[in-house]
C-alpha positions in Angstrom: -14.0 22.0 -62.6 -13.3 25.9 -62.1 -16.0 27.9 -61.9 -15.6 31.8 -62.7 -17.7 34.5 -60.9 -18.5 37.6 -61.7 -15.9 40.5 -59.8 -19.7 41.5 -57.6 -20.5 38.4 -56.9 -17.5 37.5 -54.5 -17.3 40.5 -53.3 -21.0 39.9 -51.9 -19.9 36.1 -51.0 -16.5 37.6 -48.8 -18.7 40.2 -47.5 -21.0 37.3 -46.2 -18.2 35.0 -45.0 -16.5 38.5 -42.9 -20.4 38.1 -41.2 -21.0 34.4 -40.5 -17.5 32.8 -39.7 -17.4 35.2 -36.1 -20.7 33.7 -35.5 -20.1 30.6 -36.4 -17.7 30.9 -33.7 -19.3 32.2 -31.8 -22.8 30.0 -31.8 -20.5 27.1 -31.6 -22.2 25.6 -29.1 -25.6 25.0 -31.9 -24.0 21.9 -33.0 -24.5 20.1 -29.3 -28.4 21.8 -29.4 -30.4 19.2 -26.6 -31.7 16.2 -28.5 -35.2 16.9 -27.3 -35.4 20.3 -29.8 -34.2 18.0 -32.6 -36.4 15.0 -31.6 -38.7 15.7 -29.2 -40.3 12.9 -27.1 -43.8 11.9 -27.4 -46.8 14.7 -26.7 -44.2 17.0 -27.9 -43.8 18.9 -31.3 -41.4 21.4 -31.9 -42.5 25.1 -32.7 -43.1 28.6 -30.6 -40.0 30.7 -31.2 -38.7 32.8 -27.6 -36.1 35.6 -26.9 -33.3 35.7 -24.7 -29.4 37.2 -25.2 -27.4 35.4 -27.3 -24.6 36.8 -24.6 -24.7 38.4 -21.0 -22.1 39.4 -18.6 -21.1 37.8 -15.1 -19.2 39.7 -12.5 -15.7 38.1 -11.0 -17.6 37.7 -7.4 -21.0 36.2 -8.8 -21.7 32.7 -8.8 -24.7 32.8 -10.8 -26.5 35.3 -13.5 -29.9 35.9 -13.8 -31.5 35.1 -17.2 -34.6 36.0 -18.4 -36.4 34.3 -21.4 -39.3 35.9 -23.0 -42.2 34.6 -25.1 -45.0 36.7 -27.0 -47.6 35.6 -29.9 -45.9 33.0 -32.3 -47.5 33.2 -35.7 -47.5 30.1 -36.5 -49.1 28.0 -33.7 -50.8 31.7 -32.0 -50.5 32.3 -28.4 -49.8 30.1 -25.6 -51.6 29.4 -22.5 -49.0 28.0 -20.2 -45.0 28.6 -20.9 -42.0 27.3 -18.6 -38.3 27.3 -19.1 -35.7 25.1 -18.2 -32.4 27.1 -17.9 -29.3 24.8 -18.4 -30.5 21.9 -20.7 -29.0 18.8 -21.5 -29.3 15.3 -22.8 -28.6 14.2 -18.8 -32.2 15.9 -18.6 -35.7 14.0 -19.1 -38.5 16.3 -19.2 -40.7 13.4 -18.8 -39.3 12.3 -15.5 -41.3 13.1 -12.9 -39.1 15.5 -10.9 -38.9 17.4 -13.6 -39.2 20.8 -12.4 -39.0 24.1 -15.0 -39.6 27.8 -14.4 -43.4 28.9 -14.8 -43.6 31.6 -16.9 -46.0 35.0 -15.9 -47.6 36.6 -18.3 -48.1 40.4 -18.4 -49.2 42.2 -21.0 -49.0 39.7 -24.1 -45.5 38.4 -23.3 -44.8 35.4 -20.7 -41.2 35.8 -19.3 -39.1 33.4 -17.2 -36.0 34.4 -15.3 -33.9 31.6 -14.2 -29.7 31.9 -12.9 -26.9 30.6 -15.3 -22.9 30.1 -14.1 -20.5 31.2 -16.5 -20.1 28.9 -19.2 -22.2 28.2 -22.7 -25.7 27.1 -21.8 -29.1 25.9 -23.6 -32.4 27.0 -22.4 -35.6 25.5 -23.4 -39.1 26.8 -23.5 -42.4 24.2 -23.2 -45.0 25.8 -24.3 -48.5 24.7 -24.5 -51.5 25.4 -26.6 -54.9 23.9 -27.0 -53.6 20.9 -25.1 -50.3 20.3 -27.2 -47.1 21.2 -25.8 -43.9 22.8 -27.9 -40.6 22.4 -27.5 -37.3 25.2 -28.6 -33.9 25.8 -27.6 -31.5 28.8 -27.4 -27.8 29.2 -26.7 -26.2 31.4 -24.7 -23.1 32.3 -23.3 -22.8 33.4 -19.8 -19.2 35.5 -19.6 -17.1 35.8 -16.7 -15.4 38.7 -15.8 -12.8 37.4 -13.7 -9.6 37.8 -14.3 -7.7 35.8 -16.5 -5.7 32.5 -14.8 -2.3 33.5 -15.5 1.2 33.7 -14.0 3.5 36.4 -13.7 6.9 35.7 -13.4 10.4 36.2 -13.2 13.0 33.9 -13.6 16.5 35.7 -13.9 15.3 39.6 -12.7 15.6 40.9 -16.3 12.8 39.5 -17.9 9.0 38.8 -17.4 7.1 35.7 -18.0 3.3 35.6 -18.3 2.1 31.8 -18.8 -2.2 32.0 -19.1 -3.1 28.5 -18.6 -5.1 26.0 -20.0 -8.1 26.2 -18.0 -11.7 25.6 -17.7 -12.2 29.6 -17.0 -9.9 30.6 -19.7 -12.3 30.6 -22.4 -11.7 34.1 -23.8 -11.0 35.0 -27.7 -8.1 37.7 -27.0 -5.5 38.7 -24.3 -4.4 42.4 -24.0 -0.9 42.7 -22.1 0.6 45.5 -20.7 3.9 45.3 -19.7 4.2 48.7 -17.5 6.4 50.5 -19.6 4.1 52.0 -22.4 4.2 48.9 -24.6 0.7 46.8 -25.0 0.4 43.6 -26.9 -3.0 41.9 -28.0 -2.9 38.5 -28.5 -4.8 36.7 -30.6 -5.0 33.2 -32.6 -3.2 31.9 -29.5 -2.9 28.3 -27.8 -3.3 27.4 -24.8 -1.2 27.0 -22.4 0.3 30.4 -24.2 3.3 31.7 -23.0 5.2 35.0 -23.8 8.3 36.3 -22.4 9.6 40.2 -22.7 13.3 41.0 -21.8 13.2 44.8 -20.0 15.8 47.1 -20.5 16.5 48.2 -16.8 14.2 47.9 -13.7 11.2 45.2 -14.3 7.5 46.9 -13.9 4.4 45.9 -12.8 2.1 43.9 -15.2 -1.4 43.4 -16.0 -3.4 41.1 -18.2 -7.1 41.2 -19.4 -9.2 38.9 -21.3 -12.2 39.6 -24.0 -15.0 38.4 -25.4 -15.6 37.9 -29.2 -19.4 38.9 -29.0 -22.0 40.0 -32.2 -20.9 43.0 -31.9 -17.2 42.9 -31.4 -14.6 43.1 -28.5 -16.3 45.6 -26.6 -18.3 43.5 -24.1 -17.6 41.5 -21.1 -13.9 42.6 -20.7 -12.7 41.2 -17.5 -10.9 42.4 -14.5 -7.0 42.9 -15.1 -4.7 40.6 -13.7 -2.1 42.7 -12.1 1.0 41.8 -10.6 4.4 42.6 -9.7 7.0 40.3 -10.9 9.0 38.2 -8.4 10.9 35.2 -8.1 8.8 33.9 -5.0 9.7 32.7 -1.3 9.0 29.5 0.3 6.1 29.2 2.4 7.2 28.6 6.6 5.0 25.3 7.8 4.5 27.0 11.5 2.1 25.0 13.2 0.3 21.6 13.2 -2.3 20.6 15.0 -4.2 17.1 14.7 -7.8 17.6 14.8 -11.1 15.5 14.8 -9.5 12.2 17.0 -6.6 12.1 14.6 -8.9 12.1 11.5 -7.8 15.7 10.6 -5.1 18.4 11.0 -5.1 22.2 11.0 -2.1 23.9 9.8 -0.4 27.6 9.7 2.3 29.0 7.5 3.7 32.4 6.9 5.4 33.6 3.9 3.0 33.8 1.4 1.5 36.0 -1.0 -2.6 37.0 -0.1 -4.7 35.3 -2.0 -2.4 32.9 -3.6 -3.3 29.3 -3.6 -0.8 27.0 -2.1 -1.2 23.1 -2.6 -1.0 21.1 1.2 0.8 17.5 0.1 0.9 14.7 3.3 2.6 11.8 3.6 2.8 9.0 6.1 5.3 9.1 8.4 7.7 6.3 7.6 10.7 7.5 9.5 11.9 10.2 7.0 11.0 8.6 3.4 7.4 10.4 2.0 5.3 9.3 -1.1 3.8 13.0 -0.9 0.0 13.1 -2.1 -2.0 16.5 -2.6 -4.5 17.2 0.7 -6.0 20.5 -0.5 -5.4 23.9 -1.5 -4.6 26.5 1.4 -4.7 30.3 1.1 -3.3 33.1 3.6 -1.5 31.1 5.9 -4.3 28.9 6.9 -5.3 25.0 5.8 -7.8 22.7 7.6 -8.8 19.3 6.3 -10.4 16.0 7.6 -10.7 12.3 5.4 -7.1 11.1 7.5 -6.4 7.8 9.0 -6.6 8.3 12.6 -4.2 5.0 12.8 -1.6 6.4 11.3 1.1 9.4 11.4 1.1 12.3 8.8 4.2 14.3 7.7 3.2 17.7 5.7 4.2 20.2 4.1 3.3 22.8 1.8 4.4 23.6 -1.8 3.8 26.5 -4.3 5.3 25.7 -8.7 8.5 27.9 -8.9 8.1 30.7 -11.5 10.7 28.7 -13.6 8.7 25.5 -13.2 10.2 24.1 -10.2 8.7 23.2 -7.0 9.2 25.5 -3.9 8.4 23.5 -0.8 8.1 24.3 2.4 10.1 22.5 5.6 8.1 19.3 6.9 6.4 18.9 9.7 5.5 15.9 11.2 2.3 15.3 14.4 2.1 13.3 17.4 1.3 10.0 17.3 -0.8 9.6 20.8 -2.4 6.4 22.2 -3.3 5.1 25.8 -3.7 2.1 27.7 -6.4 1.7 30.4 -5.9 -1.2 32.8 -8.8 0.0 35.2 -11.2 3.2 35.4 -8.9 5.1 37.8 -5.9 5.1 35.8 -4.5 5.5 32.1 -1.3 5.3 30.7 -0.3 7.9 27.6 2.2 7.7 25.3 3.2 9.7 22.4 6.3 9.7 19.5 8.2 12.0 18.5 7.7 13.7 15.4 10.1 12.7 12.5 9.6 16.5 11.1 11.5 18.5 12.6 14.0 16.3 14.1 16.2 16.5 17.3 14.5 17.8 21.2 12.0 19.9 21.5 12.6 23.1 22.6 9.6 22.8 25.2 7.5 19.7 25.5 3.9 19.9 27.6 1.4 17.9 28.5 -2.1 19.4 29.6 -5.3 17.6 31.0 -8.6 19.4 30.6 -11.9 18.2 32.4 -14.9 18.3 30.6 -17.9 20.7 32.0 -15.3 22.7 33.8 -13.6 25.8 32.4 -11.4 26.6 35.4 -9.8 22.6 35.6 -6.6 23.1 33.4 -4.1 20.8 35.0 -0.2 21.0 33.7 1.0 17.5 34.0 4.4 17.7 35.2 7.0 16.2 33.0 10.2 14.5 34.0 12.5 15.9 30.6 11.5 16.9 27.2 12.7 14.2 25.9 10.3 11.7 28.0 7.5 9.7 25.7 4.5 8.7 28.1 2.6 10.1 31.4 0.9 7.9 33.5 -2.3 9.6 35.3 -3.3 7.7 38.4 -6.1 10.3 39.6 -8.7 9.5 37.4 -12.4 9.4 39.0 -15.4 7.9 37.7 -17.8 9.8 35.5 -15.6 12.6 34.7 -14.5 13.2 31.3 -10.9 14.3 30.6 -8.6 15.5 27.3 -5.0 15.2 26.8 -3.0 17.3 25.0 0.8 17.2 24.2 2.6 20.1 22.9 6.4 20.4 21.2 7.8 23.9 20.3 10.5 23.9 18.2 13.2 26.5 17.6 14.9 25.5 13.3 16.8 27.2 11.1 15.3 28.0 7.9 16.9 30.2 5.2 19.0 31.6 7.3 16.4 32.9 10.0 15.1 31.0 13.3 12.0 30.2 13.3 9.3 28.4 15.7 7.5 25.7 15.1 4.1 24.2 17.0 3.0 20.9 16.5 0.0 19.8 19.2 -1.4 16.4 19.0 -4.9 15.5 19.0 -7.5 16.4 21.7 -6.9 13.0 22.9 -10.3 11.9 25.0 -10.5 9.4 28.2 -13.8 8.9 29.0 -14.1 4.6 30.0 -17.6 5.2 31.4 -18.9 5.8 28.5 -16.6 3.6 26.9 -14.7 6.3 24.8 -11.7 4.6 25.6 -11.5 0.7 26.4 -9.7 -0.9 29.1 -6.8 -2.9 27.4 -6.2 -6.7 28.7 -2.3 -6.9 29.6 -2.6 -10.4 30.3 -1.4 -13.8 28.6 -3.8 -16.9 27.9 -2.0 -20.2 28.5 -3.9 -22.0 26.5 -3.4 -26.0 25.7 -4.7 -29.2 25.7 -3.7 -31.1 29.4 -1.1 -33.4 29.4 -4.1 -36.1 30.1 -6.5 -35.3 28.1 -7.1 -33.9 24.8 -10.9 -33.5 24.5 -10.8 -30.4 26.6 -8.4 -26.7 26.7 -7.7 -25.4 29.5 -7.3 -22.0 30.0 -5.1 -19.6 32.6 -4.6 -15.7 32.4 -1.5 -15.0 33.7 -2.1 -10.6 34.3 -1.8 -8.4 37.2 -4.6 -6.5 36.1 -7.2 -5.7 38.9 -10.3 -7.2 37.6 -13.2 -8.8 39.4 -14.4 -11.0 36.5 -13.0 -12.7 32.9 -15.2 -13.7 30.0 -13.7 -16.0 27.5 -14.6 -16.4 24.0 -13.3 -18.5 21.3 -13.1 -19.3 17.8 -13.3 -22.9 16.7 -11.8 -23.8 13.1 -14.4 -23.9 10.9 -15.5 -20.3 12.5 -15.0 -16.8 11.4 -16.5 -15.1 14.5 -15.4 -15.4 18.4 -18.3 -16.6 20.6 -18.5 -16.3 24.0 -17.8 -19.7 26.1 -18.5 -18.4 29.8 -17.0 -16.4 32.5 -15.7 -16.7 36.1 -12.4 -16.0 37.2 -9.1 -16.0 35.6 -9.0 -19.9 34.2 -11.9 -21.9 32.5 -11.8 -25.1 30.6 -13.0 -25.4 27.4 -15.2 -29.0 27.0 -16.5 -27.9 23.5 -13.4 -28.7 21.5 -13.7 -31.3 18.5 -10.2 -33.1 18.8 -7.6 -33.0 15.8 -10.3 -30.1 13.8 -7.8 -27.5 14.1 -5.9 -24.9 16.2 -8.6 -23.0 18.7 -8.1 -19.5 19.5 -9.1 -17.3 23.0 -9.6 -14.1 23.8 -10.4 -12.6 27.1 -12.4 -9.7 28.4 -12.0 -8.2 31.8 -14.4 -6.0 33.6 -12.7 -3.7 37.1 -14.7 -2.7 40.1 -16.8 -0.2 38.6 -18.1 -2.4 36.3 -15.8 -0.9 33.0 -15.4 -3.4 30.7 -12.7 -3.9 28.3 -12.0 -4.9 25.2 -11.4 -8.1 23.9 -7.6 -9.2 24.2 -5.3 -10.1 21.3 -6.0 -13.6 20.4 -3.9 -17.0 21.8 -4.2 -20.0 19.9 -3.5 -23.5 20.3 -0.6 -25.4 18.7 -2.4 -27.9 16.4 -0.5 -30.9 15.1 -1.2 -33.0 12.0 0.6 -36.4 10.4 1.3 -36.1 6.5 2.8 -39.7 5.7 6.3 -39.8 7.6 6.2 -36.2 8.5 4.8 -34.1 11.3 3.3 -30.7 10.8 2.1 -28.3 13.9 0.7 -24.7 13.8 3.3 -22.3 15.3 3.0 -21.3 19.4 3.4 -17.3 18.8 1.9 -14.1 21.0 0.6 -10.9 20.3 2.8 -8.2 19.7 2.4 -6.6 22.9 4.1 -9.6 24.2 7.6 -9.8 24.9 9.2 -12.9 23.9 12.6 -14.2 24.7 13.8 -16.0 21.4 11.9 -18.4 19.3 9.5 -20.8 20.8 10.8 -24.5 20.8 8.7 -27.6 19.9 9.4 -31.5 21.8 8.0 -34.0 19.5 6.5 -36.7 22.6 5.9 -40.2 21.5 3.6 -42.2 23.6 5.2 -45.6 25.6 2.2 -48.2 26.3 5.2 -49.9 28.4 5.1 -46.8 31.1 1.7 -45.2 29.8 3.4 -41.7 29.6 4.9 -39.8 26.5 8.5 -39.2 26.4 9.8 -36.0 24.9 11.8 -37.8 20.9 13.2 -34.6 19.1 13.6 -30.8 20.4 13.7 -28.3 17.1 12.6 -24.9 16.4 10.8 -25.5 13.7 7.4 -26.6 12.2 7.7 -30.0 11.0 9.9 -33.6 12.0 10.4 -36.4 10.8 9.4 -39.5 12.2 10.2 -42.1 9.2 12.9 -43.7 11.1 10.7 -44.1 14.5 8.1 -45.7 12.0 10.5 -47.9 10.4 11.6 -49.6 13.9 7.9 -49.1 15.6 7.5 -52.8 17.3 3.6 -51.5 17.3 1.0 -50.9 14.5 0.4 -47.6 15.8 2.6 -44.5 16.9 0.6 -42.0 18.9 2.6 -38.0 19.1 1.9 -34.3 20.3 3.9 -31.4 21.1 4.7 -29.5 23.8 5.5 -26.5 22.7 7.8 -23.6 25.1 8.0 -19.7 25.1 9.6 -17.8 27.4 7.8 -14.6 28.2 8.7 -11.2 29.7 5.7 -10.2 31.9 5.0 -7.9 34.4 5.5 -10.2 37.7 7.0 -12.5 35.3 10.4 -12.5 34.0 11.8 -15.0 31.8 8.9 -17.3 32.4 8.4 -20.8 30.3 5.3 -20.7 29.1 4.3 -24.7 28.1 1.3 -25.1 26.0 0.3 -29.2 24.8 -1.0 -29.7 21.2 -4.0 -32.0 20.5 -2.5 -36.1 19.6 -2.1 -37.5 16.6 -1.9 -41.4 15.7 -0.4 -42.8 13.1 -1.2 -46.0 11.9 1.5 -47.8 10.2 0.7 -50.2 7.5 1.7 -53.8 7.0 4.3 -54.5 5.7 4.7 -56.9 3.1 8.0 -58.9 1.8 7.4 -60.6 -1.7 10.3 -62.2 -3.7 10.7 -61.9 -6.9 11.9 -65.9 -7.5 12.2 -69.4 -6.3 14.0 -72.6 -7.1 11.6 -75.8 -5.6 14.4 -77.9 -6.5 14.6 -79.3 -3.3 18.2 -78.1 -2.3 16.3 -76.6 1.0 17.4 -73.1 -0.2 14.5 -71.3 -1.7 12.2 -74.3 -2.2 9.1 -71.6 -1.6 7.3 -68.7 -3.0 7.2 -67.7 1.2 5.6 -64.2 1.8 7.5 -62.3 5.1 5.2 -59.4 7.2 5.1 -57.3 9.9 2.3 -55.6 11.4 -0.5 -57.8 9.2 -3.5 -59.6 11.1 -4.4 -62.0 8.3 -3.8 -62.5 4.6 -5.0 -64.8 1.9 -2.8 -65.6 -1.9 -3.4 -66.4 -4.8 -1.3 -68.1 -7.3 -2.7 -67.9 -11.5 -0.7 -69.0 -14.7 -0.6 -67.9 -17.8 -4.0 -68.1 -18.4 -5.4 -66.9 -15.1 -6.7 -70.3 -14.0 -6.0 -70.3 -9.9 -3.2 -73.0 -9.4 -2.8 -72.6 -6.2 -4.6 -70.7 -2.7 -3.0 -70.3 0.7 -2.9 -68.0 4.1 -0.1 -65.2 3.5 1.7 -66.7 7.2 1.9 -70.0 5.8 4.4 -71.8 4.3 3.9 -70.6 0.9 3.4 -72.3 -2.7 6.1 -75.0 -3.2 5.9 -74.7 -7.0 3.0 -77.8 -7.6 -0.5 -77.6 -9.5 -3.6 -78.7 -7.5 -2.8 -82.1 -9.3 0.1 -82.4 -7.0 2.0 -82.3 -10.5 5.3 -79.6 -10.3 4.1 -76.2 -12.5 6.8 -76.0 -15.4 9.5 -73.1 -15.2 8.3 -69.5 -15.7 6.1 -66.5 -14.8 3.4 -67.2 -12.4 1.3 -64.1 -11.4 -0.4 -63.5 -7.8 -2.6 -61.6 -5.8 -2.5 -60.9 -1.9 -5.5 -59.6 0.0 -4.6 -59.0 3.6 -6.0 -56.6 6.4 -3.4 -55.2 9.0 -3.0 -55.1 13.2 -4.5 -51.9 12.6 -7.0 -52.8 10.6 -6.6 -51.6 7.2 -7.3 -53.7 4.2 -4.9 -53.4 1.1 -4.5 -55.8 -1.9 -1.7 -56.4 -3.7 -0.4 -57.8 -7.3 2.7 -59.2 -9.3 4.2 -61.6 -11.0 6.6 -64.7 -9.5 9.3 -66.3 -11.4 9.4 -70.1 -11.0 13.0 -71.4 -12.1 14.6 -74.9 -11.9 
């Protein structure tokens, strides 16, 4: 239905609309009012309107505004005694909480007033005020203005146009843009998306540009304009990556790059050095040639470099650069052995390589370590003393070629700490555990370090199968036999721990475990004889499946194969005993200091296998008296003793006998010969090595 109004009456209603859609707007943030002015929790009504700007103003270097709320005599309810604000309200808020803590209003005069501090952003604040005992409730909005400048870009792509892009960000909350474009012409912008992006195409030289935001307040565009953006257009350099230095015991780096523009933010993207192939990941933001960040993995190398979006879109990174990667062995207190890798980033020889020991406590003991070449990858320090702290630090300068101009490069590894008194830095076992069941006994492991390591006492620990957690099984010197071992449970594994002469100990070595062999019907299965990685080893280990001889009382070496499993069906099939008893001896050879090319034997626990009788049945026979046949005869091998039994049809027994007899000759226990046909049977026997079995069938009788 179309309803016709009088000429005066929309001219009123426009009028009205011109008022309330800006303030719609800008009140827009009414519709989220905190649920406790809508509803208001128990002991609480709502009532006792309060002032405060509906806008205010914050300057491009302050964090915070101050905000103040006032509250005089409310006509409806009269005047308060107590009033307190809370500036910033939400629905994550509960007044009732008991760290709830608002602003106390004073009162001077009439009027309580509150004054609490706001970021830029749109904000509730709510008043509690209390009368007579009952407490009030009310909310007001306000927005808090920023008058930073506007997040924009200012660009060039080709060197005849300009680009601004203002982006889509949490500080670009303002209603219009004005643009001036340096050469008399500015441009408002309104009704705009964001991101928003305009382009102008200039005539001859390009000129320097500025951008401003506003504020669509009650009472217009004239409040909180913000600082001009201001820029000259350029198409941008790549940042230089200058210097790297790993920081906090490899768990952080400190970087330094030139070529960059003040006060620009530059994103810092690592990688983990993989030998020239990087999954890049953002670190942080740097700004003015500087970057410093922690949260690394100190077990691991880092490649960075730094990269900055292309006016055009594209990314502009910088060169890589890649740290040290430095570690150290300690095989007493008096001496430790560095070694570092070259960085990946930037490749090729150093221009200078150093290496510089600093002693803790004393500011004049810098020692330059002297260096063979710059191309050498460890140091080895033999001048340690005991109680003194020390620092290591290696240093690379390198001379690359970047766009055309030379440029230097520092990379400096960690401040790498050797302190073994205080246990900064462990001693490091270099040793080898032979450990194995004897070749006479298999309820005990016997155990031999083979090191040259100068130590004055071993501790051995080890973890049984069932066991998550090494325990310790005793000390002394460098062998010990283990007694506590639960034969054919599983593969036990050692580690050692060595303490030197002034009483440093180490840590716990790299684990050495036992070969453990297991029977799964015809086959063997055995754990694999392997070492550490620190180890050198000299091909694949090689397993000899021994079988023992009761004729001799020894085990003879069967089969010699590399890998984890044999065979044995044949040896069971011609076994002239019920049982076949097997380990392994299992070889390495070894690269050791003091020991070259040396076998290193190591027995595995015994298994027995127990083979079952077995039982011949035939399927017919023909008592027809011809001597061929005549029987139903059961053949064995490997069975103790053994009863059958002989049903017809019906199941009524015809017939019981001992398996190594001769058999059922065909007759009925009337002596009368059973008629021609299928006779079922049931044999119950227990084998030499004594396992019972049963088994079941049918027999043909024929004539």
């Amino acid at each position: 239905m179309k309803i016709n109004l009088p000429k005066k009456v929309k001219r009123y209603i426009g009028a009205i609309l011109a008022i309330l859609i800006p303030l719609l707007s800008i009140n827009a943030t009414a519709q989220n009012k905190p649920s406790v002015c809508v509803t208001p929790p128990p002991g609480y009504l709502l009532g006792g309107d309060f002032g405060t700007a509906t806008e205010t103003c914050i300057g491009a270097n302050e964090a915070t505004k101050p905000i103040n709320a006032t509250n005089a005599t409310v006509t409806s309810i009269g005047q308060f005694s107590s009033v307190s604000y809370y500036f910033g309200m939400t629905d994550d808020v509960d007044i009732t909480a008991p760290g709830f803590s608002p602003v106390v209003a004073s009162l001077n005069g009439g009027i309580f007033k509150g004054t609490g501090t706001l970021p830029a952003g749109n904000h509730w604040i709510l008043q509690i005020g209390e009368r007579g005992g009952q407490k009030y409730l009310d909310c007001n909005s306000i927005r808090v203005l920023s008058e930073a400048e506007p997040v924009a870009d200012i660009y060039t792509c080709d060197g005849t146009s300009v680009t601004i892009e203002i982006k889509d960000v949490p500080e670009n909350v303002h209603d219009r843009y004005i643009i001036d474009w340096g050469i008399g012409v500015e441009e408002t912008i309104e009704n705009f998306t964001l991101p928003y992006v305009q382009t102008r195409t200039y005539g001859g030289t390009l000129a320097q540009v500025s951008i401003k935001g506003q504020y669509q307040v009650t009472s217009g565009f004239d409040k909180c304009t913000t600082d001009p953006k201001v820029e000259t257009p350029s198409q941008g350099v790549a940042p230089v990556l200058s210097s790297l230095k790993t920081t906090e015991g490899g768990k952080g780096v400190r970087l330094g790059f030139r070529n960059y523009t003040l006060g620009t933010e530059y994103e810092v993207q690592y990688a983990e050095d993989n030998g020239g192939s990087y999954n890049w990941v953002k670190l942080g933001t740097a700004k003015d040639g500087e970057f410093e960040a922690g949260g690394l993995d100190e077990n691991k190398k880092y490649c960075f470099r730094i990269v900055v979006e292309g006016y055009c879109g594209a990314i502009v990174p910088s060169n890589i650069v890649c740290g040290f990667g430095l570690s150290s062995t300690q095989s007493s207190s008096s001496d430790v052995s560095l070694y570092w890798d070259f960085p990946t980033a930037p490749g090729g020889v150093p221009q200078q390589l150093s290496l510089n020991r600093f002693t803790q406590g004393c500011d004049s003991c810098l020692d330059p370590l002297s260096l063979n070449s710059k191309l050498d990858t460890g140091f080895s320090d033999n001048n340690l003393e005991c109680g003194k702290v020390y620092s290591y630090v290696v240093t690379a300068r390198y001379a690359v070629q970047i766009n055309g101009r030379t440029e230097y490069i520092i990379i400096e590894s960690e401040d790498y700490e050797v302190d073994p008194m205080n246990g900064n830095i462990k001693i490091i076992p270099n040793g080898v555990i032979n450990a194995g069941y004897t070749s006479t006994d298999d309820s005990m492991i016997k155990l031999v370090v083979f090191s040259e390591q100068d130590a004055s006492n071993y501790t051995f620990f080890h973890k049984a199968p069932d066991e998550k957690d090494f325990i310790r099984i005793g000390s002394g010197p460098n062998t010990f036999d283990d007694i506590s071992v639960v034969p054919n449970s599983g593969s036990y594994c050692y580690k050692y721990q060595v303490e030197d002469a002034c009483g440093i100990e180490s840590d716990l070595s790299p684990e050495f475990c036992t070969v453990f062999l297991s029977a799964n019907g015809n086959t063997l299965d055995w754990t694999d004889y392997s070492f550490p990685d620190n180890v050198l080893t000299s091909g694949p280990a090689e397993y000899i499946v021994e079988m023992w001889d009761s004729d001799i009382g020894a085990f003879l070496p069967a089969y010699r194969t590399t890998d984890l499993s044999q065979g044995v069906g044949e040896m069971i099939y011609q076994a002239t005993t019920p049982t076949l008893k097997f380990r392994i001896r299992a070889e390495q050879d070894l690269d050791l200091p003091g020991f070259t090319d040396f076998t290193f034997p190591s027995y595995s626990n015994t298994v027995t296998i127990e083979i079952p009788a077995n039982v011949y049945i035939p399927s017919a026979f023909t008592p027809n008296g011809d001597g061929m046949n005549d029987n139903f005869e059961i053949r064995s091998k490997f069975l103790d003793s053994g009863t059958i039994t002989i049903y017809d049809r019906w199941g009524s027994v015809i017939f019981e006998g001992d398996v190594d007899g001769s058999g059922w000759n065909g007759t009925i226990r009337s002596g009368e010969m059973a008629p021609s046909g299928s006779y079922g049977y049931r044999i119950n026997g227990v084998s030499l090595a004594g396992e019972e079995f049963s088994k079941s069938g049918s027999v043909s009788l024929l004539k």
